[in-house]
N, CA and C atoms of all chains as a GROMACS GRO file, in nm:
protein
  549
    1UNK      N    1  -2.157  -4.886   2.403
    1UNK     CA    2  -2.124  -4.757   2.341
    1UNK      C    3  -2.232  -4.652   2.374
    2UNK      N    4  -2.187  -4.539   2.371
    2UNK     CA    5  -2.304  -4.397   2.412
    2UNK      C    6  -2.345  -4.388   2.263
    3UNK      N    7  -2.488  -4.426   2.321
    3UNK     CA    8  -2.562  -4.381   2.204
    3UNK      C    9  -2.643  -4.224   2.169
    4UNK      N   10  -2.604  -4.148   2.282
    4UNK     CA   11  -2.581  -4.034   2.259
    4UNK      C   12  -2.508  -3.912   2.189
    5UNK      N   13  -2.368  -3.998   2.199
    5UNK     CA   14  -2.261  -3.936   2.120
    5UNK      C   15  -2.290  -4.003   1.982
    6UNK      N   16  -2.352  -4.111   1.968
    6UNK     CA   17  -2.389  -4.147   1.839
    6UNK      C   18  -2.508  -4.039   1.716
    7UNK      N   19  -2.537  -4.030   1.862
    7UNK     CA   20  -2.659  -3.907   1.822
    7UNK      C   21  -2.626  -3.756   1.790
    8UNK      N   22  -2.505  -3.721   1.830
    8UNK     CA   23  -2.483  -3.602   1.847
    8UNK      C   24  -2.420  -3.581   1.701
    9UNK      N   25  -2.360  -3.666   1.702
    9UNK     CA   26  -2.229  -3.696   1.595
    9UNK      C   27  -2.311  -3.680   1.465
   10UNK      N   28  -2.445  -3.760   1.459
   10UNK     CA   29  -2.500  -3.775   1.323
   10UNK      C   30  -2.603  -3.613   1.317
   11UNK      N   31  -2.632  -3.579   1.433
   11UNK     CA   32  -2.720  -3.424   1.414
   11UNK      C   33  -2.617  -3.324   1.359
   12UNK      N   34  -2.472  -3.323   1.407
   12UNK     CA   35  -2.392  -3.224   1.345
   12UNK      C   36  -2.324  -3.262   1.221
   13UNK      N   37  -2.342  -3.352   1.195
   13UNK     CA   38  -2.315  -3.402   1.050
   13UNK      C   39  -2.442  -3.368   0.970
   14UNK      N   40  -2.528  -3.423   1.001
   14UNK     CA   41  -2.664  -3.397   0.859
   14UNK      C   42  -2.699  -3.228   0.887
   15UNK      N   43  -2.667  -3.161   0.974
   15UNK     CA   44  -2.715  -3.009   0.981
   15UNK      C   45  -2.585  -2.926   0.974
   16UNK      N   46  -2.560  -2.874   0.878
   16UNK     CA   47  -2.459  -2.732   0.856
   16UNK      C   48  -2.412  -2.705   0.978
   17UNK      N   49  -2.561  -2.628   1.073
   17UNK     CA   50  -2.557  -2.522   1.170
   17UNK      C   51  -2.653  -2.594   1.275
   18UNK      N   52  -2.603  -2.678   1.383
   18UNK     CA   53  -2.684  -2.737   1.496
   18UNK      C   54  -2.680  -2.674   1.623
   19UNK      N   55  -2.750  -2.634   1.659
   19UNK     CA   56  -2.733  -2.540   1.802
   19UNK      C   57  -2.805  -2.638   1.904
   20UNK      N   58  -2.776  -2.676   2.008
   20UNK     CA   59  -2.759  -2.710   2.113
   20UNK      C   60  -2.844  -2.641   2.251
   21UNK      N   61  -3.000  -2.536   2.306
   21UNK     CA   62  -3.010  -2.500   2.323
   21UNK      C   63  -3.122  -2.566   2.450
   22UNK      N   64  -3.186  -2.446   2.544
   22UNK     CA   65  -3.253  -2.490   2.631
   22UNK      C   66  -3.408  -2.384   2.576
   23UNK      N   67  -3.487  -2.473   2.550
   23UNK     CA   68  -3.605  -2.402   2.506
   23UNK      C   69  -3.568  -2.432   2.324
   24UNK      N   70  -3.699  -2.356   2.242
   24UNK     CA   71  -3.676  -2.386   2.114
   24UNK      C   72  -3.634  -2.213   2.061
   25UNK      N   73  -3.585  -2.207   1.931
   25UNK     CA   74  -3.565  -2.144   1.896
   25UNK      C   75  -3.724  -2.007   1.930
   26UNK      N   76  -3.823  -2.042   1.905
   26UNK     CA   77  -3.924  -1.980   1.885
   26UNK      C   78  -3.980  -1.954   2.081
   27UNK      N   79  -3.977  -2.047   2.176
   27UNK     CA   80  -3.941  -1.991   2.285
   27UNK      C   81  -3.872  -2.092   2.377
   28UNK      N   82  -3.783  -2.026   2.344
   28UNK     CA   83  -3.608  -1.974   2.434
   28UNK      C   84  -3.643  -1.995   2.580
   29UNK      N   85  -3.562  -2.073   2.679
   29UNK     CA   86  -3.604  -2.113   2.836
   29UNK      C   87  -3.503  -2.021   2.897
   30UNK      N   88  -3.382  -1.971   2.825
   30UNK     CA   89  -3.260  -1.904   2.899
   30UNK      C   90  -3.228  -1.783   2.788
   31UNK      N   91  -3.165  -1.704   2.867
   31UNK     CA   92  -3.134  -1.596   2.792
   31UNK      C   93  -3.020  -1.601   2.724
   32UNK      N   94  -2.946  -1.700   2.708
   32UNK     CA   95  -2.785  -1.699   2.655
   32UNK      C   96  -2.858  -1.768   2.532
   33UNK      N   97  -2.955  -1.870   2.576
   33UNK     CA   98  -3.053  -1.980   2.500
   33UNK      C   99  -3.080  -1.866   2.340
   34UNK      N  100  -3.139  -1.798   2.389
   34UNK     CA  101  -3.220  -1.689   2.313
   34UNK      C  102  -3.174  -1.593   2.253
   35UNK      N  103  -3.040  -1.571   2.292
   35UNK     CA  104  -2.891  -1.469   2.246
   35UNK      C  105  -2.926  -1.524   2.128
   36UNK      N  106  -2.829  -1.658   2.128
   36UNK     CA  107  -2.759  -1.721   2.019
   36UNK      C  108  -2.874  -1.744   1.915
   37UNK      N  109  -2.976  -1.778   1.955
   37UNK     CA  110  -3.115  -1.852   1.893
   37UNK      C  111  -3.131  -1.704   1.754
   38UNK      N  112  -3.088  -1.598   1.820
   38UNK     CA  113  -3.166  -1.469   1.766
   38UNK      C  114  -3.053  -1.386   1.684
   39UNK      N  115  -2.925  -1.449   1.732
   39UNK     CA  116  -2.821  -1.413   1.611
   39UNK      C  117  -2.835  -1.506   1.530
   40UNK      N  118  -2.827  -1.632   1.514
   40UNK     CA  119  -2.803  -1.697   1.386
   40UNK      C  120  -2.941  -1.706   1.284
   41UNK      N  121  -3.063  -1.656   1.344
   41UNK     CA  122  -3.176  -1.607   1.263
   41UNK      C  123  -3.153  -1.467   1.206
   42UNK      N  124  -3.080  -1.377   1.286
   42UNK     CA  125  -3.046  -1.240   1.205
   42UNK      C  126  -2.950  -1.262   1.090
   43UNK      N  127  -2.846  -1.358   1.127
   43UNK     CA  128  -2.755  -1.366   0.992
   43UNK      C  129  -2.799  -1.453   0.900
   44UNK      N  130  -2.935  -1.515   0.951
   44UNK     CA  131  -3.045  -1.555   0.764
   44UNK      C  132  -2.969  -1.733   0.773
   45UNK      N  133  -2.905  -1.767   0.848
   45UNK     CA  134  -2.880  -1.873   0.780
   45UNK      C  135  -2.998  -2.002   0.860
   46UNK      N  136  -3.006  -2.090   0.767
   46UNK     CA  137  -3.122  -2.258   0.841
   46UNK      C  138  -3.050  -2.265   0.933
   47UNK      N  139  -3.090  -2.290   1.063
   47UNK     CA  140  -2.990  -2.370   1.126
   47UNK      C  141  -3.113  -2.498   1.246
   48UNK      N  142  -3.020  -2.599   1.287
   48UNK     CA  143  -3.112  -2.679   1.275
   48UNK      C  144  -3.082  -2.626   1.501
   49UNK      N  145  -3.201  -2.716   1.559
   49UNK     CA  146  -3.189  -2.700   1.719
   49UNK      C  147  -3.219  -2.808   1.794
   50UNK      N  148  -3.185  -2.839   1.878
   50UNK     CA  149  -3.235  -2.946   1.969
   50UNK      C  150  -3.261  -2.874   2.123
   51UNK      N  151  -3.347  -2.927   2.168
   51UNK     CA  152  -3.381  -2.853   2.341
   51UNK      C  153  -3.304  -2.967   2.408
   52UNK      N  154  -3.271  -2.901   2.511
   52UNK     CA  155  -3.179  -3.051   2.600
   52UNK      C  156  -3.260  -3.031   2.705
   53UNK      N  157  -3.389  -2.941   2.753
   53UNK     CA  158  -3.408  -2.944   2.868
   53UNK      C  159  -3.531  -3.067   2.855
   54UNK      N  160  -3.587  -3.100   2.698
   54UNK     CA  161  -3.686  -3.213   2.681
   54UNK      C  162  -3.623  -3.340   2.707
   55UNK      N  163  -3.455  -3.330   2.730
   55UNK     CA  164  -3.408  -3.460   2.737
   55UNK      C  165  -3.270  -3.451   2.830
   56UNK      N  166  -3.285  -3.512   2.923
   56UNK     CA  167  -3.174  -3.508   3.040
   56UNK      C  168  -3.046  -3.557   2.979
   57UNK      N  169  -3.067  -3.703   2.891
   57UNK     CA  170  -2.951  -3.769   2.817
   57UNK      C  171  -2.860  -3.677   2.773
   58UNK      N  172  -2.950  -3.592   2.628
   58UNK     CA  173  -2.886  -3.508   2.584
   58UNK      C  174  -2.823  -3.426   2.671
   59UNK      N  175  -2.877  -3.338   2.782
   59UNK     CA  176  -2.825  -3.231   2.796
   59UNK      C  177  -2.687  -3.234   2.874
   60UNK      N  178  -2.697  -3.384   2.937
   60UNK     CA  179  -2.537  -3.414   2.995
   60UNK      C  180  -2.491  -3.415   2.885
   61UNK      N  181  -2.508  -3.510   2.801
   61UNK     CA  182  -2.424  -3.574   2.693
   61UNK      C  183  -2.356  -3.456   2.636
   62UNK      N  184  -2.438  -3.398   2.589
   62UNK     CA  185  -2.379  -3.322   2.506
   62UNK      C  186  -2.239  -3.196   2.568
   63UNK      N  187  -2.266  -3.209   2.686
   63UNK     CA  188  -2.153  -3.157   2.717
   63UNK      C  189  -2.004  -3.203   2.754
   64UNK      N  190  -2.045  -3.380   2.793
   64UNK     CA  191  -1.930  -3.452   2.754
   64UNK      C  192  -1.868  -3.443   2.612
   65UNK      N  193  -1.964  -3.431   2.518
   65UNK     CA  194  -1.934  -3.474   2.358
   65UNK      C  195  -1.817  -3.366   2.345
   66UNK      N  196  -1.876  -3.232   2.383
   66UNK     CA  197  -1.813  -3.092   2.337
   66UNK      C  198  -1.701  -3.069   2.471
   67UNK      N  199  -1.697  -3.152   2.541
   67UNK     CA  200  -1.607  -3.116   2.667
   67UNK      C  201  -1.610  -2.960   2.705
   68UNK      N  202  -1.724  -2.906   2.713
   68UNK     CA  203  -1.769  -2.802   2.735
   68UNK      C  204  -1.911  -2.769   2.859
   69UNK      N  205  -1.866  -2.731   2.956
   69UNK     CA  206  -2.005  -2.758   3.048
   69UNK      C  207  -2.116  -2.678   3.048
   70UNK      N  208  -2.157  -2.616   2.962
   70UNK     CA  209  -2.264  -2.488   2.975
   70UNK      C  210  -2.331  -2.509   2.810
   71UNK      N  211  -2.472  -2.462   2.833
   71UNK     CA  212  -2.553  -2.460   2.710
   71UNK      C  213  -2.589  -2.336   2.713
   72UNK      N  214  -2.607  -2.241   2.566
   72UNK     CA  215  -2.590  -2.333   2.455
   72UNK      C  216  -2.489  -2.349   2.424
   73UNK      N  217  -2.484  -2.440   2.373
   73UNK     CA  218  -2.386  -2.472   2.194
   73UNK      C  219  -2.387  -2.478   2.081
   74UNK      N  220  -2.269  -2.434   1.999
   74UNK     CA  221  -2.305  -2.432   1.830
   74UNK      C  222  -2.249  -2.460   1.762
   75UNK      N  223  -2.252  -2.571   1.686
   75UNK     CA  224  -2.214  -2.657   1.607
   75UNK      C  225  -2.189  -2.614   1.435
   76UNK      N  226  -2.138  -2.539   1.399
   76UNK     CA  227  -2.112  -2.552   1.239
   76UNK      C  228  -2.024  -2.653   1.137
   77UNK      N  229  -2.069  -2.692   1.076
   77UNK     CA  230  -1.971  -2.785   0.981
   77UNK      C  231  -1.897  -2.898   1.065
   78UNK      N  232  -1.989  -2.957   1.179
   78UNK     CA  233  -1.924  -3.069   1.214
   78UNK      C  234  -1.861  -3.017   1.387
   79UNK      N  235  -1.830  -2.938   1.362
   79UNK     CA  236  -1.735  -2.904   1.477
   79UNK      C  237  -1.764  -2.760   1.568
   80UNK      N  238  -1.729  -2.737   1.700
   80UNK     CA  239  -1.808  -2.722   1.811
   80UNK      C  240  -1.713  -2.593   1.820
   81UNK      N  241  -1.828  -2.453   1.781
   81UNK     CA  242  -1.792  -2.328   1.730
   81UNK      C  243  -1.786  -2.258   1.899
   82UNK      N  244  -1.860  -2.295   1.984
   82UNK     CA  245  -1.852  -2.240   2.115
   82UNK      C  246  -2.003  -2.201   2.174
   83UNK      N  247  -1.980  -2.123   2.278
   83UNK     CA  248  -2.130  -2.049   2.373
   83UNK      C  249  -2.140  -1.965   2.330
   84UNK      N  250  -2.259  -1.865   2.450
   84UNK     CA  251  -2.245  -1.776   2.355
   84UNK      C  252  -2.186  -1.650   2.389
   85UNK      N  253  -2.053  -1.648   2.454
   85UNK     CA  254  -1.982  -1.535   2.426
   85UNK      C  255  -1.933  -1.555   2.335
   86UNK      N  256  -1.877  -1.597   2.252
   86UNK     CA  257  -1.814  -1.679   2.154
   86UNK      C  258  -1.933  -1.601   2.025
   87UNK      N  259  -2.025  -1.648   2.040
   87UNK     CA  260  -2.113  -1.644   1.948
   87UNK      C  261  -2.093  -1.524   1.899
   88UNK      N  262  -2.178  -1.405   2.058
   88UNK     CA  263  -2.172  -1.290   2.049
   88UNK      C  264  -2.049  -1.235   1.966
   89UNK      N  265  -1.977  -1.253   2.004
   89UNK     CA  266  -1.817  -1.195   1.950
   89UNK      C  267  -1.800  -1.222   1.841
   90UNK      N  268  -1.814  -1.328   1.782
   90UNK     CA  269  -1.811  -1.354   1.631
   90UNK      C  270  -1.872  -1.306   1.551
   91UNK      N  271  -2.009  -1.272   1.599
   91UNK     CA  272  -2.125  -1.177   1.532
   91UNK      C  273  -2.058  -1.077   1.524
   92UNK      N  274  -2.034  -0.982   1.638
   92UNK     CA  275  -1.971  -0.842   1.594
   92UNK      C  276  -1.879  -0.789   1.550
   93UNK      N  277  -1.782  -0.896   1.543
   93UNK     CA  278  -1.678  -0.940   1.445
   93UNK      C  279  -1.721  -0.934   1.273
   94UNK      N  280  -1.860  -0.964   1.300
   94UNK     CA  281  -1.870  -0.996   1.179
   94UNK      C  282  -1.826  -1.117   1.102
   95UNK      N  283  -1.762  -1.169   1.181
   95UNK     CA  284  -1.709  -1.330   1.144
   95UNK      C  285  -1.814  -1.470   1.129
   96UNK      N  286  -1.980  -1.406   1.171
   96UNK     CA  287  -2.022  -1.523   1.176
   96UNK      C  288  -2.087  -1.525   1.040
   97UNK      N  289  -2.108  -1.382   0.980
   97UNK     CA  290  -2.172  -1.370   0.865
   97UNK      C  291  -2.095  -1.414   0.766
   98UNK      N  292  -1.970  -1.425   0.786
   98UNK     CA  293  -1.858  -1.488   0.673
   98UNK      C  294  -1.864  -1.631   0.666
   99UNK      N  295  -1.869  -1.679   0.785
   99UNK     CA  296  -1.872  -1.822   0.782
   99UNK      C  297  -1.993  -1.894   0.744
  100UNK      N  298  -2.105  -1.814   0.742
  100UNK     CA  299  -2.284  -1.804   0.680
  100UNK      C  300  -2.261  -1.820   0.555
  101UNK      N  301  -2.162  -1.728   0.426
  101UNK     CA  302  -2.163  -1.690   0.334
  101UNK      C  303  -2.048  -1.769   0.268
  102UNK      N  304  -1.972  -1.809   0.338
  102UNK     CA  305  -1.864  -1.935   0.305
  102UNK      C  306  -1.911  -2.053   0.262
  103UNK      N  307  -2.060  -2.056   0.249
  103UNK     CA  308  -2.104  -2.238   0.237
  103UNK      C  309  -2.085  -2.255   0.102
  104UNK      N  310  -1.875  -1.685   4.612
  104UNK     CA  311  -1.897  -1.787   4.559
  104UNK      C  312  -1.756  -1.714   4.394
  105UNK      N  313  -1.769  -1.574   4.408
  105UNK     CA  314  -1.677  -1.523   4.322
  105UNK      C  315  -1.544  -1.566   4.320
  106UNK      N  316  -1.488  -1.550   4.469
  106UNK     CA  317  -1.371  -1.588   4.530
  106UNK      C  318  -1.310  -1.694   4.509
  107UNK      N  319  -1.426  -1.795   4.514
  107UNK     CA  320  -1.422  -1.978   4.428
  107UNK      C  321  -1.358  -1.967   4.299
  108UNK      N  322  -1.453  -1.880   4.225
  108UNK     CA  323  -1.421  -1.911   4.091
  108UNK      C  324  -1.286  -1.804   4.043
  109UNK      N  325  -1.240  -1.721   4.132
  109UNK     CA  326  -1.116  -1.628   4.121
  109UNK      C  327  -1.021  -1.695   4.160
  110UNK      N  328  -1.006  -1.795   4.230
  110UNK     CA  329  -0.924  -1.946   4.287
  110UNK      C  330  -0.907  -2.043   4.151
  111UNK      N  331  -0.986  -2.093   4.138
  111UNK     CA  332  -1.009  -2.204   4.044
  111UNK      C  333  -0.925  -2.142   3.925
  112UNK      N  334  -0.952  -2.026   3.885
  112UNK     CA  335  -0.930  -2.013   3.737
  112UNK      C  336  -0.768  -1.955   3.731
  113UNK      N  337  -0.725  -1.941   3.856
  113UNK     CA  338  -0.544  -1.874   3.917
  113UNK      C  339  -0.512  -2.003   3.924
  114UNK      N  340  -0.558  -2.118   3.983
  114UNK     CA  341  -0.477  -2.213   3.997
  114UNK      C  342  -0.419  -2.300   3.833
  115UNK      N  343  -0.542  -2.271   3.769
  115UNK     CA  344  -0.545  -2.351   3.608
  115UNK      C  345  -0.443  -2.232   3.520
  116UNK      N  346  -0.426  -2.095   3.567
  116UNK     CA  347  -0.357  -2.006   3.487
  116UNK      C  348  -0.264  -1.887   3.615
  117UNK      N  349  -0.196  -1.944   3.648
  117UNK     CA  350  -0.107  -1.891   3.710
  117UNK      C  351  -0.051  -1.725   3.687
  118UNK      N  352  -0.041  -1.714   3.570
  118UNK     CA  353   0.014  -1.596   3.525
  118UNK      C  354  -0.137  -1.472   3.501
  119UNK      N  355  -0.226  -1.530   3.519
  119UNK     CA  356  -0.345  -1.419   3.464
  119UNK      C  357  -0.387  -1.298   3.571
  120UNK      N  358  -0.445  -1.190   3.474
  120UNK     CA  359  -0.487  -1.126   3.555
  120UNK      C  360  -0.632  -1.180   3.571
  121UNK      N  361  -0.732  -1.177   3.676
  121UNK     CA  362  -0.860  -1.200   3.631
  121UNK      C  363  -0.961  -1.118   3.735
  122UNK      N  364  -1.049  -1.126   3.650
  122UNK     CA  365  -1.148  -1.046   3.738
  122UNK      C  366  -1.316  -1.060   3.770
  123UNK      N  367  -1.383  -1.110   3.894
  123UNK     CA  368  -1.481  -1.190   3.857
  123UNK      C  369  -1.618  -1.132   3.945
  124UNK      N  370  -1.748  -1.091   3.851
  124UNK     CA  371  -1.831  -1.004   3.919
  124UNK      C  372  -1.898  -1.129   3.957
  125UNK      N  373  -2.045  -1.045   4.026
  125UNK     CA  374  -2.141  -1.138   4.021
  125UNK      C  375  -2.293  -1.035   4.050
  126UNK      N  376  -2.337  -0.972   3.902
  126UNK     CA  377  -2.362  -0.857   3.892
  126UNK      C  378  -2.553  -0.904   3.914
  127UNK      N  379  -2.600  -1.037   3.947
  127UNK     CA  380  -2.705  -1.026   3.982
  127UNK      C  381  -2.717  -1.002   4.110
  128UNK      N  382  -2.601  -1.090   4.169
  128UNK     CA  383  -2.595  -1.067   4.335
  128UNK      C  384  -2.644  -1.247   4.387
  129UNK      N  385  -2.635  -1.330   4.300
  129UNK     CA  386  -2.709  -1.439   4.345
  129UNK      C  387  -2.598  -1.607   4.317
  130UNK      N  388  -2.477  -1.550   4.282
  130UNK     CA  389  -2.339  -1.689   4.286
  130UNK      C  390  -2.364  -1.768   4.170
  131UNK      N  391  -2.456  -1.746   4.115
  131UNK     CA  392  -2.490  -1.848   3.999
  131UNK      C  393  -2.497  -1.782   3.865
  132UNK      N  394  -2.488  -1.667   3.847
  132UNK     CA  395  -2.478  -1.581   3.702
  132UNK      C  396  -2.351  -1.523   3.705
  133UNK      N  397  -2.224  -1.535   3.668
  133UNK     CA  398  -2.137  -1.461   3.691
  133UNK      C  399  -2.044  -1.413   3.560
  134UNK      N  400  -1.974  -1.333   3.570
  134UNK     CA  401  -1.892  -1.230   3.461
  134UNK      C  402  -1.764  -1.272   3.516
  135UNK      N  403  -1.652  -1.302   3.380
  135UNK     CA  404  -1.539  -1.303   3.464
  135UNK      C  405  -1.443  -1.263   3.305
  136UNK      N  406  -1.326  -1.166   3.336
  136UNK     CA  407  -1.310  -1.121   3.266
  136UNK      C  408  -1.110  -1.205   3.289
  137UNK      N  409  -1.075  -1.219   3.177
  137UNK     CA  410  -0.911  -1.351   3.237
  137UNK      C  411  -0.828  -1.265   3.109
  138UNK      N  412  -0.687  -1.238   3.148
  138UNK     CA  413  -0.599  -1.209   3.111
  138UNK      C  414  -0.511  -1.302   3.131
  139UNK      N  415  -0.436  -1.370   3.005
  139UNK     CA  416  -0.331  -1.376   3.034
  139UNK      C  417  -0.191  -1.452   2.908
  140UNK      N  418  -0.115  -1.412   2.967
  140UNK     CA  419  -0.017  -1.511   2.869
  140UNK      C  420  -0.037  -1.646   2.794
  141UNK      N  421  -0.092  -1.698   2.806
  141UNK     CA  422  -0.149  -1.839   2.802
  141UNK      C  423  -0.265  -1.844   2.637
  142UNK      N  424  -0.311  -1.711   2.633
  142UNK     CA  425  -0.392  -1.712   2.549
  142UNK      C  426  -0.340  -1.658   2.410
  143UNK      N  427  -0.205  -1.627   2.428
  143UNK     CA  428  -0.147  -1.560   2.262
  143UNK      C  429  -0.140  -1.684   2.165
  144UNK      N  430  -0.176  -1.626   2.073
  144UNK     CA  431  -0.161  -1.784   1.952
  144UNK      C  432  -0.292  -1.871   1.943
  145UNK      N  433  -0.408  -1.820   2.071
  145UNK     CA  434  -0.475  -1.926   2.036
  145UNK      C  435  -0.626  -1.911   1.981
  146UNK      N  436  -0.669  -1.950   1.949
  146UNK     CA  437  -0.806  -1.864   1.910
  146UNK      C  438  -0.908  -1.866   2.037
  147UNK      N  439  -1.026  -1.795   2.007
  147UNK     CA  440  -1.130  -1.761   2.133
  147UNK      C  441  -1.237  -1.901   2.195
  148UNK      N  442  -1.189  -1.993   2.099
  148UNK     CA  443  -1.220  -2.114   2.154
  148UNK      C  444  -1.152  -2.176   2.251
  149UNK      N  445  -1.046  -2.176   2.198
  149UNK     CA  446  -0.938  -2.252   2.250
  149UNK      C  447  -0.908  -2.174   2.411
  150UNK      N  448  -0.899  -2.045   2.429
  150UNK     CA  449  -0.853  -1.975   2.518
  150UNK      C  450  -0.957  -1.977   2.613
  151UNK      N  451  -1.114  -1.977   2.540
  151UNK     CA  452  -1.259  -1.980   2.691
  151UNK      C  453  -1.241  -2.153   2.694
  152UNK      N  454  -1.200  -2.254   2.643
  152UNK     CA  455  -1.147  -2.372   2.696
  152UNK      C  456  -1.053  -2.401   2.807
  153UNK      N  457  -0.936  -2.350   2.803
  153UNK     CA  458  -0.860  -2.304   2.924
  153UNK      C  459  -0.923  -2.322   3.014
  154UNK      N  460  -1.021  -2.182   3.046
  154UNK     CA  461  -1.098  -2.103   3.157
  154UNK      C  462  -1.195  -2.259   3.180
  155UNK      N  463  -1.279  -2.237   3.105
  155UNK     CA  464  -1.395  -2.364   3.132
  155UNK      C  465  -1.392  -2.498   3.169
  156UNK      N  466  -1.254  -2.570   3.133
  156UNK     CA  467  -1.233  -2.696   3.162
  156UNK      C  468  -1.169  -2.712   3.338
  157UNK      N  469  -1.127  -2.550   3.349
  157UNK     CA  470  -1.086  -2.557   3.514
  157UNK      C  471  -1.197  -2.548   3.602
  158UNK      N  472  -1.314  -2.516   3.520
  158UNK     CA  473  -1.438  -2.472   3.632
  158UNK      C  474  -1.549  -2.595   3.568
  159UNK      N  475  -1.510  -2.668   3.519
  159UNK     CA  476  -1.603  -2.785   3.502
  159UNK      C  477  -1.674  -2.841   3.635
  160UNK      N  478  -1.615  -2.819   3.753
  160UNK     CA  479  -1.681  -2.912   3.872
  160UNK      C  480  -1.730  -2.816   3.954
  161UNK      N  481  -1.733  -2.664   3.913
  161UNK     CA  482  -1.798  -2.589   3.985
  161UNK      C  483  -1.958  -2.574   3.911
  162UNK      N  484  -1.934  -2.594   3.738
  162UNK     CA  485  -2.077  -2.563   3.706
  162UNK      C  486  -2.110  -2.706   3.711
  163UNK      N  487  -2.070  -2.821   3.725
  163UNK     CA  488  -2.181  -2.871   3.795
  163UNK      C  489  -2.199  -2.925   3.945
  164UNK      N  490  -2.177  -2.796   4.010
  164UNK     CA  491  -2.212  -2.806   4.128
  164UNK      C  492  -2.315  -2.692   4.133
  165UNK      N  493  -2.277  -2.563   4.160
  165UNK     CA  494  -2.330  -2.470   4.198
  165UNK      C  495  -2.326  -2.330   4.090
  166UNK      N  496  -2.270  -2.317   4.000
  166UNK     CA  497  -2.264  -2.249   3.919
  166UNK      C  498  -2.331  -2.256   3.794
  167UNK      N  499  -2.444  -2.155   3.780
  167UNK     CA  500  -2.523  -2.173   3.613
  167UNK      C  501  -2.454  -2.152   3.502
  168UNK      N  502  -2.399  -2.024   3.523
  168UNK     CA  503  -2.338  -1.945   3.435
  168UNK      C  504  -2.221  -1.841   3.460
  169UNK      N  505  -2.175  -1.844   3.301
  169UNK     CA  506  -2.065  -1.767   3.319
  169UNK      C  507  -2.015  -1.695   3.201
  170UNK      N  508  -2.070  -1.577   3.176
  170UNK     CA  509  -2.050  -1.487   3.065
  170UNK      C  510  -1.844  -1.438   3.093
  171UNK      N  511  -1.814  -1.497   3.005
  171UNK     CA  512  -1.700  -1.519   3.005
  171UNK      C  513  -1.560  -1.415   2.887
  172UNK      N  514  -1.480  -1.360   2.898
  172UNK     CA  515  -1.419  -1.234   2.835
  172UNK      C  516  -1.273  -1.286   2.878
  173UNK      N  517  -1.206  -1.318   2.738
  173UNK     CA  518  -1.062  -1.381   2.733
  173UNK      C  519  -0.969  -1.311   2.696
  174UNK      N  520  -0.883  -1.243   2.710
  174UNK     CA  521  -0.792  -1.136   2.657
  174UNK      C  522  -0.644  -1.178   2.665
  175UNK      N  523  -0.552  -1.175   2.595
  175UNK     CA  524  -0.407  -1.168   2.600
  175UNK      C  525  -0.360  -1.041   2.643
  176UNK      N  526  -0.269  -1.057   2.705
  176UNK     CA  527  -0.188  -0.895   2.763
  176UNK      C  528  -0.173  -0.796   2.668
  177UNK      N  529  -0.167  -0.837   2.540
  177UNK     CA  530  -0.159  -0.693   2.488
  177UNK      C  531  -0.299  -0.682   2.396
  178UNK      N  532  -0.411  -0.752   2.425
  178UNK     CA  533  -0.526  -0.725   2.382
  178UNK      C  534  -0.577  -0.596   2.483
  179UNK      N  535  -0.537  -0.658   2.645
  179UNK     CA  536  -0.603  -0.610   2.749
  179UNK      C  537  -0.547  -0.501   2.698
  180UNK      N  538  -0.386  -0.423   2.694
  180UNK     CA  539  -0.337  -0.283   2.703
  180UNK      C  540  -0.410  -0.211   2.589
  181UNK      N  541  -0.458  -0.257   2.462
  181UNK     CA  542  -0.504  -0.157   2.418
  181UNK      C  543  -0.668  -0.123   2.435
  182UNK      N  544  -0.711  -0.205   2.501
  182UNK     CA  545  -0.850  -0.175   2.528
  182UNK      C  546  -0.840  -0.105   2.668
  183UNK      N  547  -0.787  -0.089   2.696
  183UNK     CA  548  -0.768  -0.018   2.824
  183UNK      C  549  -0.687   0.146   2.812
   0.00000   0.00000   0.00000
């Protein structure tokens, strides 16, 4: 069994808000990295991060997990919210602050 | 390397309009903007899924990125 997807499965379960990123929140390796990193700190909510570039496993894996080929990713409530156009758009939507305030 | 991914993403959506820059100039950062029938009803996940699961073997070949813009036909007419 992938004990990766084992891994993935239990980080987006014990964290609300798991983002999926290259670099850390505090410094960011990519700029899409650093988008997303810097909206979900503006809308105030914890959210938890993993770097995939410290770990090769992860950073395939995780795109098998999400059947999605590009980082980042963002994980709310279990399930795999998108990149970050996605992100972006939801922010200015205003939709991400709802789903912040929905907990 | 645009042309690739203006292929790829016609063959997975037949009916779309699409349109695909590559505004660093370097095949590996690219903008692509997809219209089409295919995307009414579905949400913005579901619809940059479409797009992404057809270009799965290009990003991992040669492609980094892809700032990506999903529209239904009558999203496109009124933004236009």
């Amino acid at each position: 069994m992938s004990s990766v997807a084992d891994r993935i499965q239990k980080d987006i379960t014990d964290n609300r808000v798991m983002l999926y990123m290259k670099g850390t929140p505090q410094a960011p390796m990519c700029g899409f990295s650093k988008t997303v990193a810097e909206i979900l700190t503006h809308v105030g909510g914890d959210f938890a991060s993993a770097n995939v570039l410290e770990d090769p496993e992860l950073r395939q894996g995780i795109k098998e997990f999400s059947e999605w080929p590009t980082i980042p990713q963002l994980y709310i409530d279990g399930e795999f919210l998108g990149g970050c156009d996605i992100v972006v758009e939801m922010y200015q939507a205003g939709e991400l602050e709802k789903l912040f305030q929905a907990k | 390397m645009t042309d690739t991914i203006q292929t790829i993403i016609a063959q997975a959506l037949p009916d779309a309009h699409i349109e695909v820059e590559d505004p660093m100039n370097d095949g590996a950062h690219l903008q692509a903007t997809v219209v089409s029938e295919s995307f009414v009803g579905k949400s913005r996940l579901q619809q940059q899924r479409l797009v992404m699961a057809a270009l799965k073997e290009a990003f991992s070949e040669s492609l980094h990125a892809l700032a990506l813009k999903t529209y239904t036909p009558e999203e496109w007419n009124q933004k236009n």
